[in-house]
C-alpha positions as a Markdown table, in Angstrom:
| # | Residue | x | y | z |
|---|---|---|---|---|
| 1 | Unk | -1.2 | -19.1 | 16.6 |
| 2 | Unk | -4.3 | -19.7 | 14.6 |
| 3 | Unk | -4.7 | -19.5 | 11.0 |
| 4 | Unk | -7.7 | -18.6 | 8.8 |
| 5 | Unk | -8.9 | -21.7 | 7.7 |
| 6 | Unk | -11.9 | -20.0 | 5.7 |
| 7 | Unk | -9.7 | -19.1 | 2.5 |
| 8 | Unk | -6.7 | -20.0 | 0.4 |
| 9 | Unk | -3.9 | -18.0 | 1.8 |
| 10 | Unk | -1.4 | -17.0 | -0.5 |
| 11 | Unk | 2.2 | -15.6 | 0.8 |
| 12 | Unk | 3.9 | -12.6 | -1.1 |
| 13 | Unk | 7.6 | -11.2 | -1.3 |
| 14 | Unk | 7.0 | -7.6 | -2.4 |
| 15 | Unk | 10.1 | -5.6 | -2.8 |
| 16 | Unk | 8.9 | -2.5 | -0.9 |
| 17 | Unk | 9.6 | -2.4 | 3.0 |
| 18 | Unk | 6.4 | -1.8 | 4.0 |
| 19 | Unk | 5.4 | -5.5 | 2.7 |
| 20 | Unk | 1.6 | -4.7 | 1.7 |
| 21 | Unk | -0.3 | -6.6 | -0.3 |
| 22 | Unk | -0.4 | -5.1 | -3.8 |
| 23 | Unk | -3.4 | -3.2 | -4.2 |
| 24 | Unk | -4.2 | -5.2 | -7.8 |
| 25 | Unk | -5.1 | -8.2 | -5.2 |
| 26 | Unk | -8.4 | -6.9 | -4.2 |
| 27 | Unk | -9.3 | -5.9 | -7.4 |
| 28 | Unk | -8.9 | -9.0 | -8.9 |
| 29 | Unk | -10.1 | -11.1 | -6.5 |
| 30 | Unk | -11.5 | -9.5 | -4.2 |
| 31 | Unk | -12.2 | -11.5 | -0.5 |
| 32 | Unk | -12.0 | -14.8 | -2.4 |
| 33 | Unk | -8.1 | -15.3 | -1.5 |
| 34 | Unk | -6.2 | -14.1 | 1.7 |
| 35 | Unk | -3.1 | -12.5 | 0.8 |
| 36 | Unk | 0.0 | -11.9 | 3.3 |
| 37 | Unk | 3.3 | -10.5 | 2.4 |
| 38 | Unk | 6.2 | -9.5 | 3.7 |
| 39 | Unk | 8.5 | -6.6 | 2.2 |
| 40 | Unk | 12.0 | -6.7 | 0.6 |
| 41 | Unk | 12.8 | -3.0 | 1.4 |
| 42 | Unk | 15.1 | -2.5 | -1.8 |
| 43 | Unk | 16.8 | 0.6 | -2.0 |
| 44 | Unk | 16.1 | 0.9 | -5.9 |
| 45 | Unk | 15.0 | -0.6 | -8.9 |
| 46 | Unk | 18.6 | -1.6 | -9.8 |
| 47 | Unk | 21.3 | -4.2 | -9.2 |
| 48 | Unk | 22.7 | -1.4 | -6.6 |
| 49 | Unk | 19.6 | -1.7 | -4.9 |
| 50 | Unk | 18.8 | -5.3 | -4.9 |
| 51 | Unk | 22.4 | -6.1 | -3.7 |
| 52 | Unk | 21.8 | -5.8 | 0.0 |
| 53 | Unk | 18.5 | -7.4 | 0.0 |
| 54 | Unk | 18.9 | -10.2 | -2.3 |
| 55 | Unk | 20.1 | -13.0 | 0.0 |
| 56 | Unk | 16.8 | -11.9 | 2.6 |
| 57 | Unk | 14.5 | -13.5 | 0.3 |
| 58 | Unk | 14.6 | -16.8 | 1.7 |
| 59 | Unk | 13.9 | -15.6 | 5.6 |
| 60 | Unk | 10.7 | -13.5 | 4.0 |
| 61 | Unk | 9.9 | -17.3 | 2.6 |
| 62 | Unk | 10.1 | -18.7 | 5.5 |
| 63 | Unk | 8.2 | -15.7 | 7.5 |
| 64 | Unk | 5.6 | -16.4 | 5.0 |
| 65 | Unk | 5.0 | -20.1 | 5.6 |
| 66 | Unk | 5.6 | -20.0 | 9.1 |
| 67 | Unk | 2.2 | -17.1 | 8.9 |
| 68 | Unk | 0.2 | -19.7 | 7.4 |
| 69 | Unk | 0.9 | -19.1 | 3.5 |
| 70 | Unk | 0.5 | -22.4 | 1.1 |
| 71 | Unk | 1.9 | -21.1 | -1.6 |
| 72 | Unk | 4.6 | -18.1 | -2.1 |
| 73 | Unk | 5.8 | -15.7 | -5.1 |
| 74 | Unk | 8.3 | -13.1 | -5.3 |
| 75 | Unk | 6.7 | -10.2 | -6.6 |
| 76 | Unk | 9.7 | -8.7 | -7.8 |
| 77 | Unk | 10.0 | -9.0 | -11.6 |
| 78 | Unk | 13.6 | -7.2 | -12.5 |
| 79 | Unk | 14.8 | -9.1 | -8.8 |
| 80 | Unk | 14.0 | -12.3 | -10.2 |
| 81 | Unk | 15.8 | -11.6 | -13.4 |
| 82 | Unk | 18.7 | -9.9 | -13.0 |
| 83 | Unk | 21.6 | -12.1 | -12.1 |
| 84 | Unk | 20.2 | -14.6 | -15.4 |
| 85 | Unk | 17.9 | -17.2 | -15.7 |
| 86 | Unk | 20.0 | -20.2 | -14.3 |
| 87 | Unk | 19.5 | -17.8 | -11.0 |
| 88 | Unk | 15.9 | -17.4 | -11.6 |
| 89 | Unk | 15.5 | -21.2 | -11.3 |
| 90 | Unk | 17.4 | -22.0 | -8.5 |
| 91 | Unk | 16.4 | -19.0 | -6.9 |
| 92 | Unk | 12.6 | -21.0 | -6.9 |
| 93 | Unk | 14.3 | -24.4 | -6.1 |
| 94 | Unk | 16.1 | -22.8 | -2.8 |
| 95 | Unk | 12.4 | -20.9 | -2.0 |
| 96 | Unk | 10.5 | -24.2 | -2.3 |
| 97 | Unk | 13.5 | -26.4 | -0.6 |
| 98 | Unk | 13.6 | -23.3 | 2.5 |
| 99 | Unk | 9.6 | -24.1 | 3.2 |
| 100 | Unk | 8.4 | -27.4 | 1.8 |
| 101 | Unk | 5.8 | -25.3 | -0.3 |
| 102 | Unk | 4.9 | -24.6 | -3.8 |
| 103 | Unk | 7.1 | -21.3 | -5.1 |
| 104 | Unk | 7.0 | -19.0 | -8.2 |
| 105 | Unk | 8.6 | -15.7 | -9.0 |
| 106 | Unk | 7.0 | -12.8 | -11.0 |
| 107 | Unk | 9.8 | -13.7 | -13.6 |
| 108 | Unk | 8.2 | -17.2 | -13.8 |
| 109 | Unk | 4.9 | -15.5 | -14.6 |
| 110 | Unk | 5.6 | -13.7 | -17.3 |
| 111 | Unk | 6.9 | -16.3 | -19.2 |
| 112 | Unk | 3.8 | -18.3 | -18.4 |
| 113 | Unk | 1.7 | -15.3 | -19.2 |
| 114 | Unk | 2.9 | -14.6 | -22.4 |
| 115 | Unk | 3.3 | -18.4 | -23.6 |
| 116 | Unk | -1.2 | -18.5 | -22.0 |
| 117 | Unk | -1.7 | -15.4 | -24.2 |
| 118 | Unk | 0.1 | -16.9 | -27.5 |
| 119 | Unk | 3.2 | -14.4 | -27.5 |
| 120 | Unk | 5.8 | -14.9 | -29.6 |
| 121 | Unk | 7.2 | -11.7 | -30.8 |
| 122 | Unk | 6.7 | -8.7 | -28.2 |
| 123 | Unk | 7.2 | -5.3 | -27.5 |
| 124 | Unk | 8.5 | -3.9 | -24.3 |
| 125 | Unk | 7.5 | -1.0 | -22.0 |
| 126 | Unk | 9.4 | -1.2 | -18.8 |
| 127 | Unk | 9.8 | 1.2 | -15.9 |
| 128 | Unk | 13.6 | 0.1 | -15.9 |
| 129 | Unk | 17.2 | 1.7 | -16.8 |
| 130 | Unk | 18.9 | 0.2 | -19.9 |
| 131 | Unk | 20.8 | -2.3 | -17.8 |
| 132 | Unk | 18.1 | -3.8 | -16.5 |
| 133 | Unk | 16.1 | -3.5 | -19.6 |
| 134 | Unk | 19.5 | -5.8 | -21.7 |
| 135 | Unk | 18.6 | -7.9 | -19.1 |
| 136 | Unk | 15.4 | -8.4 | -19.5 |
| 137 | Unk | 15.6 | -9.1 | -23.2 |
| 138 | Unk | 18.3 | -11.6 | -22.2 |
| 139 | Unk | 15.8 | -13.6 | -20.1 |
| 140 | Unk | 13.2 | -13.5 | -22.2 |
| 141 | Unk | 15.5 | -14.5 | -25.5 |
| 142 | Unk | 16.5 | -17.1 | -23.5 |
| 143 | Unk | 12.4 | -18.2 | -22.7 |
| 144 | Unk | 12.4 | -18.7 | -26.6 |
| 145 | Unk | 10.2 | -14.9 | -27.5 |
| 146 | Unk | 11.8 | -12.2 | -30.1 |
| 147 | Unk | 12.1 | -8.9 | -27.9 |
| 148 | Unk | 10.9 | -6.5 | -31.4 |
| 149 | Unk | 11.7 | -3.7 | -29.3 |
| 150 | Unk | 12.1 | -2.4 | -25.9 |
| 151 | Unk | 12.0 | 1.0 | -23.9 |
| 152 | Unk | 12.1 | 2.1 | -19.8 |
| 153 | Unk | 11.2 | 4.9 | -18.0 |
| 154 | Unk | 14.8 | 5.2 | -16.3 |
| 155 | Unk | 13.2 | 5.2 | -12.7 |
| 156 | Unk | 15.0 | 3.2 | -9.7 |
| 157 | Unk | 13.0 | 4.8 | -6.7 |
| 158 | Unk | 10.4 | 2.5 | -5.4 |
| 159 | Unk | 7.5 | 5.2 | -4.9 |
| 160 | Unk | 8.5 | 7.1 | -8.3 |
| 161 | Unk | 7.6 | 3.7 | -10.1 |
| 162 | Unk | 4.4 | 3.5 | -8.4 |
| 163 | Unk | 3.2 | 7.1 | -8.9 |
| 164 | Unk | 3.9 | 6.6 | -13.0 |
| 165 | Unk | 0.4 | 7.4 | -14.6 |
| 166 | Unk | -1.6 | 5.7 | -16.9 |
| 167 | Unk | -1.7 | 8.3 | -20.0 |
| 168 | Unk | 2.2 | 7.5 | -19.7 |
| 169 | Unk | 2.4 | 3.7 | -19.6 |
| 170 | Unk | -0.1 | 4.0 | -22.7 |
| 171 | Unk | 1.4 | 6.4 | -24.5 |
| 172 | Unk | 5.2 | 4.1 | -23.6 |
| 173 | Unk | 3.7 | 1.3 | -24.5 |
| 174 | Unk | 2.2 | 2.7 | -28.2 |
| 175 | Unk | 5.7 | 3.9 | -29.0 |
| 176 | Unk | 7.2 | 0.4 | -28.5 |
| 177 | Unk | 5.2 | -0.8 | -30.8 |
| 178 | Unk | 5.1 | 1.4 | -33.2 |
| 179 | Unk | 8.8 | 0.9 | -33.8 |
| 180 | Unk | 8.0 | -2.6 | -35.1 |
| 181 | Unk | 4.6 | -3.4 | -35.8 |
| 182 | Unk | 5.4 | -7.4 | -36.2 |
| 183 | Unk | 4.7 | -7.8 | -32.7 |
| 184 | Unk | 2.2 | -10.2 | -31.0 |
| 185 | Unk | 1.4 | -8.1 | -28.4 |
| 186 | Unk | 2.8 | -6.3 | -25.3 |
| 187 | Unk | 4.4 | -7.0 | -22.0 |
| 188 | Unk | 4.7 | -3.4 | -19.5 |
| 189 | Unk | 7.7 | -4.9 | -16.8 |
| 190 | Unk | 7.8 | -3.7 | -13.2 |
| 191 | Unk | 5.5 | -4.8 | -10.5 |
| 192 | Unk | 5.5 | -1.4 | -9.1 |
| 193 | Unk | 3.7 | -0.1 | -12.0 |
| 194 | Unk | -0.1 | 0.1 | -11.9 |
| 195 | Unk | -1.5 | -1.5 | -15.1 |
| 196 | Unk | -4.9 | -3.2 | -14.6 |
| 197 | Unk | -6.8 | -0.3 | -16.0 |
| 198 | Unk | -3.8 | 0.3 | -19.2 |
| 199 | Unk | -4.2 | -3.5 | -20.0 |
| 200 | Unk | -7.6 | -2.9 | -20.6 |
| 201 | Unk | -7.5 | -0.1 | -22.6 |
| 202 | Unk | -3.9 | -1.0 | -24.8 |
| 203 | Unk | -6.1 | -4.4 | -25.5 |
| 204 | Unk | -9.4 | -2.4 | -26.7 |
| 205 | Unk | -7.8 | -0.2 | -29.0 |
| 206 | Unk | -4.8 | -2.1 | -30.9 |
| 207 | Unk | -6.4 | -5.4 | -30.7 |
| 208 | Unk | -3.9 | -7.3 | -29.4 |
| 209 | Unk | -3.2 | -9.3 | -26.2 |
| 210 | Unk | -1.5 | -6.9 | -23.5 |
| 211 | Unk | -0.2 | -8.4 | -20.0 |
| 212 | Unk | 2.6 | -7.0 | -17.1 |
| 213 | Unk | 4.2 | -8.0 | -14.1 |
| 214 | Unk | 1.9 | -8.2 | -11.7 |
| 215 | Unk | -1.1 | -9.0 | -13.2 |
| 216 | Unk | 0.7 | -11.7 | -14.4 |
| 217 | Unk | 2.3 | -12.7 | -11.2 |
| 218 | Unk | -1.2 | -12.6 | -9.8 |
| 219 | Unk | -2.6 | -15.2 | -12.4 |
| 220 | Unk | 0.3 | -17.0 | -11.9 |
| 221 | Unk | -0.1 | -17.8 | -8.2 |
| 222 | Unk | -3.7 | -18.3 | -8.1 |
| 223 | Unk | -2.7 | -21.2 | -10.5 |
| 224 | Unk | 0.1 | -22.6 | -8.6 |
| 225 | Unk | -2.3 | -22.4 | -5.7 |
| 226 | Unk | -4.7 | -24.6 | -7.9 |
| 227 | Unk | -7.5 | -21.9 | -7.9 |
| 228 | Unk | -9.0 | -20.4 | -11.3 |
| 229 | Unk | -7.2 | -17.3 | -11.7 |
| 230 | Unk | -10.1 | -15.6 | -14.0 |
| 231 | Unk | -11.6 | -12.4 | -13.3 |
| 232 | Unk | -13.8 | -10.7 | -16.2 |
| 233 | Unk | -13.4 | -7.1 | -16.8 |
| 234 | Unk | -9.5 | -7.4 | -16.8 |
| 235 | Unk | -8.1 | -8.6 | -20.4 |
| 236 | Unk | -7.5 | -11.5 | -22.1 |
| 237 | Unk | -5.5 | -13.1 | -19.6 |
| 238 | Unk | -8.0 | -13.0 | -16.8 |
| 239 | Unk | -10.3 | -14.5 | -19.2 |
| 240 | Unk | -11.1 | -18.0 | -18.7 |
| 241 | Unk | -9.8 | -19.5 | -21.7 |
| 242 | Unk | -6.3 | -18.3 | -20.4 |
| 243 | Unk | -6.3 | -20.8 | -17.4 |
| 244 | Unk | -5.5 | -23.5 | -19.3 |
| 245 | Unk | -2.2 | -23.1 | -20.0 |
| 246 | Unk | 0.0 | -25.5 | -17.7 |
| 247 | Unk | 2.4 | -23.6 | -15.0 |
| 248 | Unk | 5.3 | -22.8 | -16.3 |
């Protein structure tokens, strides 16, 4: 087998089974990075649906390097969380012990993210059910930020997530806020959600820094990859001040 020599190639657990490349890939980056992935198939964004799956992450790993990737993240932000954050670490020792490589997990990223983008105190829109959403302040308590306040969508199917609209993200993510105005900025959780284009508008009209899972994820491996993750037109964190921050 030969491998594309050309470009960087960068491999991807994504928890859907189809295993395609997130579509915020091109429009960050366009042809600059190859992208592969391969897919999870979760049954549903909960610890019910993570269960059977869970213990597959390591063959997708080692699918990944074995297809030419250099560096791998698991997409999967609630996945990566869930079980606490002692998992989350070993879970990225046991990835980068499987396949010799360099591995991060969308988890990771968002605690890199929000440190690059000067988070402290921040308000959370997630797509998630209150379960996963104690979790998630758990984690991110336990990353040293103040969780002001925090509110899901309640959705566990995999295509419901990604058919959740702008308007509604915008309009989620507002309300968070609103119920303390302290905050920092804001953090939308769920790689399944779309959230290039809310980013950009959340960070025009409140003025503060806005980021989610997997724009953050994105950033996050193009760094680990040693590439400069910027890409104007997207928010602060694709700005090139942001790329600074050391990988966390």
């Amino acid at each position: 087998m030969t491998f594309d020599t050309t470009r960087p190639i960068i491999g991807l657990i994504v928890p859907p089974g189809a295993g395609e490349v997130p579509s915020d890939a091109a429009l960050l980056y366009g042809d600059k990075v190859r992208f592969i992935a391969r897919g999870l198939g979760i049954g549903g964004v909960s610890p019910t649906g993570f269960a059977p799956v869970i213990d597959t992450i390591l063959d997708k790993a080692r699918a990944l390097r074995d297809a030419g990737a250099q560096v791998i993240s698991l997409m999967g932000t609630s996945i990566s969380f869930y079980r606490g954050a002692a998992f989350t670490e070993d879970l990225r020792a046991s990835m980068q012990e499987t396949t010799g490589l360099p591995c991060t997990t969308m988890s990771h990223a968002i605690v890199a993210a929000l440190r690059a983008l000067g988070m402290q105190r921040v308000a959370v829109a997630t797509s998630y059910i209150g379960e996963l959403n104690d979790r998630l302040v758990d984690y991110l308590s336990g990353a040293g930020f103040d969780v002001t306040a925090i509110e899901g969508l309640s959705i566990t199917g995999v295509k419901e997530v990604g058919e959740v609209t702008p308007q509604t993200l915008i309009k989620l993510s507002k309300s968070v806020l609103a119920r303390d105005s302290s905050a920092d900025g804001i953090f939308i959780s769920c790689g399944g959600l779309q959230t290039l284009d809310v980013i950009v508008q959340l960070e025009a009209q409140l003025g503060l820094p806005v980021t989610a899972s997997s724009p953050a994820g994105f950033w996050d491996v193009m760094r680990l990859a040693g590439l400069d993750p910027a890409a104007p037109g997207f928010g602060r964190l694709f700005a090139s001040g942001a790329k600074d921050s050391s990988h966390a």
